[in-house]
C-alpha positions as CSV (number, residue, x, y, z in Angstrom):
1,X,71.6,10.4,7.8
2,X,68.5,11.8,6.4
3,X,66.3,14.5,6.3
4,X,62.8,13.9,7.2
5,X,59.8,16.9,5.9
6,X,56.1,16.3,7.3
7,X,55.2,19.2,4.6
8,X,52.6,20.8,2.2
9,X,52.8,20.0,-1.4
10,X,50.9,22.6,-3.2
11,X,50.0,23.7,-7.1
12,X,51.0,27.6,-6.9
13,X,48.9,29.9,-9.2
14,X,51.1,33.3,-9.7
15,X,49.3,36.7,-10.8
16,X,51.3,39.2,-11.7
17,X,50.0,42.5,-11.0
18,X,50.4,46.3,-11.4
19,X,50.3,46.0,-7.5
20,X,48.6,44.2,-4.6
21,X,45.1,44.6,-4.5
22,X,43.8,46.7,-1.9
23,X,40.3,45.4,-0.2
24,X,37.7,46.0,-2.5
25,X,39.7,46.1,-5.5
26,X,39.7,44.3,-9.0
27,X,42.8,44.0,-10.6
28,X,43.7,42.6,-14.0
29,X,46.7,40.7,-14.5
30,X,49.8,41.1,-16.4
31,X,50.7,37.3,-16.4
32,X,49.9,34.2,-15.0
33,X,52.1,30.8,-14.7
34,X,52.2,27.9,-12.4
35,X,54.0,25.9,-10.3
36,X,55.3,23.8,-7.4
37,X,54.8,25.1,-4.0
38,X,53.7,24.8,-0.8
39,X,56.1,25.5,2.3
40,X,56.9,21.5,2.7
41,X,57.6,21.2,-1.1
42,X,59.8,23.9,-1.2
43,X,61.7,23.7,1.9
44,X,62.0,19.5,0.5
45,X,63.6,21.0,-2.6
46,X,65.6,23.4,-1.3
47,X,67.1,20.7,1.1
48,X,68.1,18.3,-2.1
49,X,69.1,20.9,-4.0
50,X,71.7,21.6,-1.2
51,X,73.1,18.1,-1.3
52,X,71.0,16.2,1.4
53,X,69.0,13.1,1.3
54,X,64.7,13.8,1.9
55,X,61.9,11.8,2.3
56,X,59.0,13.7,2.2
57,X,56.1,13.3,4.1
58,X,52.7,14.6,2.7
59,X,49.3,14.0,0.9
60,X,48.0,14.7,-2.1
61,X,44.5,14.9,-4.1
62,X,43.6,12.3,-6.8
63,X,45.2,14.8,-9.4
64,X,48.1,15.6,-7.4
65,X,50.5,12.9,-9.3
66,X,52.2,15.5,-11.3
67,X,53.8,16.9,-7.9
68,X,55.0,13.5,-6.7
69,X,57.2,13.3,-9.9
70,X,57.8,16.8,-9.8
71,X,59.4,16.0,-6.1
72,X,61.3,13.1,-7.5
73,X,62.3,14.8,-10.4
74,X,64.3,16.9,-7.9
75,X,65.7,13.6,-6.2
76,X,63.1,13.5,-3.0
77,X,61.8,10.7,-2.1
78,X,58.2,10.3,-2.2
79,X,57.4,6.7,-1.2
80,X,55.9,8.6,2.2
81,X,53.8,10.9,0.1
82,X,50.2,9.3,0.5
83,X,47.1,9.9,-2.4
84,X,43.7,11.3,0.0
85,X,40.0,12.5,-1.1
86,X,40.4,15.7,-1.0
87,X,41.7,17.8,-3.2
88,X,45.6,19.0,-3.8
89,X,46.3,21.9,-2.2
90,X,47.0,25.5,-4.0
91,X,47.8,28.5,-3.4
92,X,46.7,32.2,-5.1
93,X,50.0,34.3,-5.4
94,X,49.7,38.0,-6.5
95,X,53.4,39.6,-7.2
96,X,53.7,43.3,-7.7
97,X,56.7,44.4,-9.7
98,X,59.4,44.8,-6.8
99,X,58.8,40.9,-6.0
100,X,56.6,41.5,-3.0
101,X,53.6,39.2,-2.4
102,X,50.3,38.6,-1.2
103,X,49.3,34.9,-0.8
104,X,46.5,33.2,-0.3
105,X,46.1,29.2,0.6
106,X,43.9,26.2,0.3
107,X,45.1,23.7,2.2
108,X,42.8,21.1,0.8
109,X,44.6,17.3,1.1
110,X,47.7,18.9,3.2
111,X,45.8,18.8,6.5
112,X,44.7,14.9,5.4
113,X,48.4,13.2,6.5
114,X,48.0,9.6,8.5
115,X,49.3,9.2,11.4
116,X,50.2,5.5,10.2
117,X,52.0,6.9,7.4
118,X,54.3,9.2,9.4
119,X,54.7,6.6,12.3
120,X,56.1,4.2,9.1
121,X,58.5,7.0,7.4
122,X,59.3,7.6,11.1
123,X,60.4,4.4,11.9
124,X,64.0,4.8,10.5
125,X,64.8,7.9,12.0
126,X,67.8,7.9,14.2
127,X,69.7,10.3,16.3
128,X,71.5,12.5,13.7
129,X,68.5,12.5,11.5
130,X,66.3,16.5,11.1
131,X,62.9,16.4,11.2
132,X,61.7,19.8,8.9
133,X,58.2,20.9,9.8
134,X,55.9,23.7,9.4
135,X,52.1,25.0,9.9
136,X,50.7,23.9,6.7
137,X,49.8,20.3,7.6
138,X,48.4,18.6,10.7
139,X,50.1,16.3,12.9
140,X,52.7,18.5,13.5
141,X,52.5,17.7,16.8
142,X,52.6,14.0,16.6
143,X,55.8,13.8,14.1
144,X,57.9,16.1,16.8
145,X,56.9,13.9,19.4
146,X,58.2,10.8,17.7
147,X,61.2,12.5,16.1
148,X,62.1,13.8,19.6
149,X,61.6,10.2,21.3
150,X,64.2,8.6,18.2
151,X,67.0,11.3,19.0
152,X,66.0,13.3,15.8
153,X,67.0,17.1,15.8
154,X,63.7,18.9,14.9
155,X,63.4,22.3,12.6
156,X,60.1,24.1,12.8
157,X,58.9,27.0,10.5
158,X,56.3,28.5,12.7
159,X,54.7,29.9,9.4
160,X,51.8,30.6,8.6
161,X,52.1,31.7,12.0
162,X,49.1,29.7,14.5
163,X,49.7,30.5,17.9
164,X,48.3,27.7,19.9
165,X,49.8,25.5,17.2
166,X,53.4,27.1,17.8
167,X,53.3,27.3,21.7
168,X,52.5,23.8,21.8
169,X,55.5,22.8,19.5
170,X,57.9,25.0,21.0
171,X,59.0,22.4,23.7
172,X,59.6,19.9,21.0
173,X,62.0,22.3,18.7
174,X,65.5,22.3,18.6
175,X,65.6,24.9,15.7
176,X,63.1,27.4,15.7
177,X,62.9,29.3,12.1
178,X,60.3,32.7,11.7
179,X,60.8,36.0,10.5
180,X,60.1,39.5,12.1
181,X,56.4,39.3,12.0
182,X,55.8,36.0,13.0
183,X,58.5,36.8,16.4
184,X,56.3,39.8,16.7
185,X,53.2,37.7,17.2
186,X,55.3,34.7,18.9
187,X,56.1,36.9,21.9
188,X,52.7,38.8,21.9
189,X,50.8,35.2,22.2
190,X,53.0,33.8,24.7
191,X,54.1,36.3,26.6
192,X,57.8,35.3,26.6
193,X,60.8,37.6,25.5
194,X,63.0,36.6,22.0
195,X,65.7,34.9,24.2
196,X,63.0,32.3,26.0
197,X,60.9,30.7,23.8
198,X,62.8,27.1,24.3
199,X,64.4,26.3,21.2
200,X,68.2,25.7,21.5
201,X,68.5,27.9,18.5
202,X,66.1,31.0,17.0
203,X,66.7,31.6,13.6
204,X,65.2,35.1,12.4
205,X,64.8,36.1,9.0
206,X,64.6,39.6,8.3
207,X,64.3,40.0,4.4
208,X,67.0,42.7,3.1
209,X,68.9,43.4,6.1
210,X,69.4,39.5,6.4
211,X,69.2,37.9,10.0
212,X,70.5,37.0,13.6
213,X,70.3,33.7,15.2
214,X,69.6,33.6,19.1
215,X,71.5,30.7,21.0
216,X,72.5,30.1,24.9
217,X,76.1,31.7,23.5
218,X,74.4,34.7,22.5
219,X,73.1,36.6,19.3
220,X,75.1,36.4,16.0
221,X,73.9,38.4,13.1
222,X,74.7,37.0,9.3
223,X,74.4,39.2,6.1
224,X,72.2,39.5,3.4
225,X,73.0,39.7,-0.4
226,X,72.4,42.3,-2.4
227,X,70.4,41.4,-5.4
228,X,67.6,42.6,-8.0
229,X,64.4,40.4,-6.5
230,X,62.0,39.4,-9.2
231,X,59.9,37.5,-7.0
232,X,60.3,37.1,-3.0
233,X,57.8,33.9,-2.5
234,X,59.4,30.9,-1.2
235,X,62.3,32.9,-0.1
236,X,62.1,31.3,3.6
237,X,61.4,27.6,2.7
238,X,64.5,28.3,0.2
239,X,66.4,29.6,3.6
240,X,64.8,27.3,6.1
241,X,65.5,24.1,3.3
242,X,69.7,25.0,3.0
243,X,69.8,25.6,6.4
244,X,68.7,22.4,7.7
245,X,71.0,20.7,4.8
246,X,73.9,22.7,6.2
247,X,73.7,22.2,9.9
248,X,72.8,18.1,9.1
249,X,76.2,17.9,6.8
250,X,78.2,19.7,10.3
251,X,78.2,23.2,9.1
252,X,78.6,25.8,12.0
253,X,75.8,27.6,12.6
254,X,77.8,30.8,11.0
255,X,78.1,29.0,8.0
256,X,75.0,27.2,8.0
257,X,73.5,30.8,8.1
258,X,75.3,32.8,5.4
259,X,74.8,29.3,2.9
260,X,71.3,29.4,3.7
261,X,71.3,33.2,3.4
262,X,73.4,32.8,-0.2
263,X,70.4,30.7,-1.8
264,X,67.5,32.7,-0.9
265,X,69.2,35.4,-2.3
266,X,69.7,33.5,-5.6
267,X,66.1,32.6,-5.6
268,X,64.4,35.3,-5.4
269,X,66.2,36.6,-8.5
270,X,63.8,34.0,-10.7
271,X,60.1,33.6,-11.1
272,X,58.4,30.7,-9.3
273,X,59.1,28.6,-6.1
274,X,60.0,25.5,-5.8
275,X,61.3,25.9,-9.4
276,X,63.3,29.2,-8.8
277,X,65.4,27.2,-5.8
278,X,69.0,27.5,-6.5
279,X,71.4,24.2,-6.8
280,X,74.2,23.6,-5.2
281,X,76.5,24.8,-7.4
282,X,74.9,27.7,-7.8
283,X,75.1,28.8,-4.3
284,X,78.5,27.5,-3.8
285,X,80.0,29.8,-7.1
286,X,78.1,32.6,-6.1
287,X,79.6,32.7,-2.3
288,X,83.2,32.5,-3.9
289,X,82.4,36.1,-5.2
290,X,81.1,37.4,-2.0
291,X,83.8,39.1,0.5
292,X,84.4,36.6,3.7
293,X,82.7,38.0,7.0
């Protein structure tokens, strides 16, 4: 069984700064490193890290060849990541010094997938098989249409949050992953209360005080893990990657949530994205010293 990611692959540029710029204002960095990113990318990594084969679906620019190998390099598979004209998307990251960002995006070669290439990748999906997507590409649409028609379970990240774009995927999505803000706007665009948006399962992230999960059974909260963030970007793709690796080995959804809970926690203890992802091991030792819930 695999999992499948229609995602963004993007260079990430990371400021460091006294604080986040307020309109208006000119700031002068501290630092300035980067990096592998983009929600697809990350979400891609964080799945492999946590033990689960991924193709990866997604487009690059003509100088985007450094983040194909840097996908391999983390045991993704690329062969469905296509070369376009346009350039590779990146991403301006300003971090303040308690780890909050501010984050802007070009999305550049991200919203250049083809259809023929997803319809190929596609074409060995089976019932078993997660489909991760998110707002950072186009044909969103198309790949949960497909993935629904082959039996695939599909996990959205309705981030960055697009309303049309979300209400029209929402009837395709098994596992529906946001966090407070992006719920906020959910229900204010559709008019629909938390417990009917569709989705068999509602996953939301809520930073700190960690998260609940909204299923036909009910709401279940799960914990988050206290630790001294660095850097918070990439926290949900970290959380949103484990948890689809969790629930496609046959982790309960309990489990599936504290894991995925476990190794955003770890990363946002390290600089970066993609790179600050936690392995497997890492998460694994690090819940042995947590108390059971």
């Amino acid at each position: 069984m695999t999992i499948f990611n229609l995602g963004s692959i993007n260079l990430d540029h990371f400021y460091e700064v006294p604080h986040l710029p307020a309109p208006g204002e000119t700031l002068l960095a501290t630092a300035h490193h980067t990096g592998l990113g983009g929600k697809g990318a990350n979400q891609s990594v964080a799945a492999a890290l946590a033990g689960a084969p991924v193709v990866h679906i997604g487009a690059v620019g003509p100088e985007g060849a450094w983040a194909v190998k840097r996908l391999q390099a983390f045991n993704v598979n690329v062969d469905s990541i296509i070369e376009v004209e346009a350039p590779t998307a990146h991403a301006i990251i300003n971090v303040d010094p308690h780890g909050e960002n501010a984050i802007v995006v070009f999305p550049g070669a991200n919203m250049k997938q083809s259809l023929t290439r997803l319809e190929a990748a596609l074409s060995v999906a089976q019932s078993g098989d997660v489909l991760l997507l998110q707002n950072e590409t186009n044909l969103a649409y198309e790949a949960a249409s497909l993935a629904r028609s082959k039996g695939v379970t599909v996990a959205y990240s309705a981030a960055p949050f697009n309303a049309d774009a979300t209400e029209k995927l929402l009837p395709l999505t098994d596992v529906l992953i946001l966090n407070r803000v992006e719920l906020e706007q959910l229900t204010e665009a559709t008019g629909r209360t938390e417990n009917a948006l569709g989705p068999a399962t509602t996953v939301i992230t809520e930073g700190a005080k960690g998260g609940r999960a909204i299923t036909a059974s009910g709401e279940q909260r799960y914990p988050a893990f206290p630790v001294q963030a660095v850097d918070t970007t990439g926290a949900g793709d970290t959380h949103a990657g484990y948890l689809a690796a969790a629930l496609h080995e046959g982790q309960s959804l309990t489990d599936a949530l504290r894991f995925a809970s476990a190794a955003s926690a770890l990363q946002v203890t390290k600089k970066g994205t993609a790179e600050a992802i936690p392995s497997r091991a890492e998460v694994d030792a690090f819940l042995k010293n947590q108390p059971a819930t």
